[in-house]
C-alpha positions in Angstrom: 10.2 13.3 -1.6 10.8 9.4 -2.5 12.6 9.9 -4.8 14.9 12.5 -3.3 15.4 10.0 -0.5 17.0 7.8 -3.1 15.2 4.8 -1.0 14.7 3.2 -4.4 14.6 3.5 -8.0 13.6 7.2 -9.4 9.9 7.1 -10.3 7.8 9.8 -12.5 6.2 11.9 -9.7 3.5 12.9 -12.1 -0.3 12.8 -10.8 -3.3 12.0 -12.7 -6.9 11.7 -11.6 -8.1 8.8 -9.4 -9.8 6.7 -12.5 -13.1 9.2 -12.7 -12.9 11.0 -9.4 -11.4 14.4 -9.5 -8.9 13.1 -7.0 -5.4 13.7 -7.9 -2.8 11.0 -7.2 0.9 9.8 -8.1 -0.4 6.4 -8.0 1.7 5.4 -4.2 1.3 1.9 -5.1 4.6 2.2 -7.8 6.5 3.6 -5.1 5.5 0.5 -2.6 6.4 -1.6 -5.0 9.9 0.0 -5.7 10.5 -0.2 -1.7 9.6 -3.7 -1.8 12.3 -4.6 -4.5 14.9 -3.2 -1.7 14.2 -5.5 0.4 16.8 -8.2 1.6 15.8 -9.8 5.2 14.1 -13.2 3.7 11.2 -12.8 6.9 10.5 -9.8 5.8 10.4 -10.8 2.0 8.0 -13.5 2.8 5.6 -11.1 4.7 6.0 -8.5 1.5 5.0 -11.9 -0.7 1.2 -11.5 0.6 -0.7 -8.8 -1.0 -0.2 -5.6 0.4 -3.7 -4.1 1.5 -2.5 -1.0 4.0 -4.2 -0.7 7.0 -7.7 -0.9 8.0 -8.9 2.7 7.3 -7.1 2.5 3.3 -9.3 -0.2 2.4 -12.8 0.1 4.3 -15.0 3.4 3.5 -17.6 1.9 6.2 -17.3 3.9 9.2 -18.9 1.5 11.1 -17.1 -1.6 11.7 -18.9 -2.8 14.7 -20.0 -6.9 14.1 -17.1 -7.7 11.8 -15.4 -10.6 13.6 -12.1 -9.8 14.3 -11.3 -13.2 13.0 -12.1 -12.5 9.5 -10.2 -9.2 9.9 -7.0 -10.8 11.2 -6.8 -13.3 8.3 -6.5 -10.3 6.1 -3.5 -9.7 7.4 -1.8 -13.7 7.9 
């Protein structure tokens, strides 16, 4: 779908397995990266300079959040 948007450069489409997991993927993060390379505003190049971590849900597998300060979360995302 990507890359029949033509939103950026053509990318293989391919999936593999999710390093030993029998999860198969077509690794999203080359396709971020592509969308990134499009992108002309300088404010939004400057946020796209910090590491790009997805949301709270792509990068915690603990269900239970409750006693994280909200602080430490937030400067994930300065």
């Amino acid at each position: 779908m990507q890359n029949a948007l033509r939103m950026s450069r053509t990318l293989p489409a391919t999936v593999s397995l999710f390093y030993d997991r029998p999860f198969p993927v077509i690794h999203g993060e080359l396709f971020t990266r592509a969308l990134v390379e499009q992108i002309t505003d300088p404010a939004v190049q400057h946020i796209a300079k910090h590491r790009l971590i997805g949301n709270i849900n792509q990068w915690s597998d603990n269900t239970d959040m409750e006693g994280v300060e909200r602080e430490k979360l937030q400067r994930l995302y300065a």
